[in-house]
C-alpha positions, 0 to 999 in steps of 0.5 A: 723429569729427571732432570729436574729431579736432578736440579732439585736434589743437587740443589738442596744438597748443596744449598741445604747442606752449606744452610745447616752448617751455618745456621748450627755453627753458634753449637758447633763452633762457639768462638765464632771463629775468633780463636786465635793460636799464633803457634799454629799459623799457617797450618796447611788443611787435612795436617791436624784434625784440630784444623782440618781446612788449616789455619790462617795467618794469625792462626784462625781455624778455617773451617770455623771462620768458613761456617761462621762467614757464611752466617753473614752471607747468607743474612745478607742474600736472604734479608735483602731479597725479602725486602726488595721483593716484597717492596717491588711486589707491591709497587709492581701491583700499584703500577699495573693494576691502578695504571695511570698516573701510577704507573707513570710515576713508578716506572720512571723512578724505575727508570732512573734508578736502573740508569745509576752506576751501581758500584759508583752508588755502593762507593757514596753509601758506604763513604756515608753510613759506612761498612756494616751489614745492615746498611748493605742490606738496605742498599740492596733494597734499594737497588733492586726492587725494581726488578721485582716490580717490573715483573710483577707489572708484567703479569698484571697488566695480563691478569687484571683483563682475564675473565676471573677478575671481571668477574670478581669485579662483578660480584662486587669485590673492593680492588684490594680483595681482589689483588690479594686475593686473585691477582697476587696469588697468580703473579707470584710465580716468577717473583718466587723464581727471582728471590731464588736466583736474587738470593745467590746473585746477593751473596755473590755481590756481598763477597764482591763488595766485602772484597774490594771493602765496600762491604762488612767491616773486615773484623767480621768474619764473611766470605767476601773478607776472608777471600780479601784477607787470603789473596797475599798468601794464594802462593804460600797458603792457598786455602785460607781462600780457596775453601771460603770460595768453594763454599760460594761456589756450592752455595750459588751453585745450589741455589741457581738449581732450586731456581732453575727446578722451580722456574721449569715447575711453574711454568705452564708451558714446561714438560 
């Protein structure tokens, strides 16, 4: 318990804390991070309260492009995993509960996609709809249902034989009553748990793409792009990426533990 007390505190702390400042930076800093000061340039963090992380090359205060890149990176990892998940979960209870044909269909599709080289189909989705934010979120849709799916086929194929089905199926109950009302609810365990840890993986890919500039347009502000912005001045001004870094770092980090403590939580099996 106490160490999953621990995940669990540590966790909120570092994931809930980066949340918060993100979600008030529309009130904290309104210039969205935009401000530009060339006679402040470079200036290196905790040297002037106005820039307490420093400026960047054309005078932009870090701390406010930090916050208002997060806003972008965590859109980004939260909208993706909602729609991935909630479009696997429903071909996963097609392909498990009907079986058949279904499950045929979907599971090769599945198959298919999972052997498509990811970054080779990240280069053709950018060439063609170009960088921008929403189309990388449905890129990751696209990408990465099929986990959700194959986990919730996994448990429903154990589910729809246990005894509480049957007995449903006894009492009369349509087969969308019962996959809503007892198949879903006992299946979503793990897909809570991989939305979870899909969230820090996504925002990880944002930063990974934004950097090699296959993500969002590199006039908005995101950590991914100030980490690109900031690799020709590692010598002379390691902060402008070292600080939107640590703020990944302690976001990942948080919500790998949130994960870890609700993997351990909801498994039966668990201490």
């Amino acid at each position: 318990m106490k160490r999953l007390s621990f995940d669990l505190v540590l966790g909120c702390l570092f994931a809930g804390g980066m949340a918060l400042a993100v979600l008030s930076s529309g009130w904290t800093f309104p210039d969205n991070g935009e401000a530009m000061d060339l006679t402040a340039r470079l200036r290196a963090p905790f040297a002037d309260w106005a820039h307490p992380l420093g400026t960047d090359p054309i005078g932009r205060d870090v701390l406010a492009r930090v916050v208002a890149g997060g806003w972008v990176s965590l859109t980004v990892g939260v909208l993706s995993v909602l729609g991935a998940s909630v479009f696997g979960v429903f071909m996963g209870l097609i392909a498990g509960y009907f079986g058949g044909v279904w499950d045929v269909v979907v599971m090769r599709w599945a198959d298919v996609q999972l052997a498509l080289p990811f970054i080779l189909v990240a280069i053709t989705f950018t060439a063609i709809l170009g960088a921008d934010q929403y189309f990388l979120i449905m890129f990751m849709i696209i990408a990465q249902w099929v986990q959700y799916a194959r986990v919730v086929r996994a448990s429903v194929l154990s589910l729809r034989e246990r005894e509480f089905v049957q007995a449903a199926r006894a009492m009369g109950l349509i087969d969308l009553a019962i996959i809503w009302r007892h198949i879903l609810p006992n299946a979503f365990g793990p897909v809570l748990v991989l939305m979870t840890l899909n969230i820090a993986n996504n925002i990880l890919l944002e930063s990974s793409l934004t950097f090699l500039g296959l993500g969002i347009d590199p006039i908005t502000p995101s950590w991914g792009g100030m980490l690109a912005d900031g690799r020709t001045y590692l010598q002379t001004a390691w902060w402008v990426s070292v600080f939107p870094g640590v703020a990944i770092m302690m976001t990942v980090l948080g919500l790998n533990l949130l994960g870890d403590w609700l993997r351990d939580r909801l498994d039966p099996r668990g201490g």
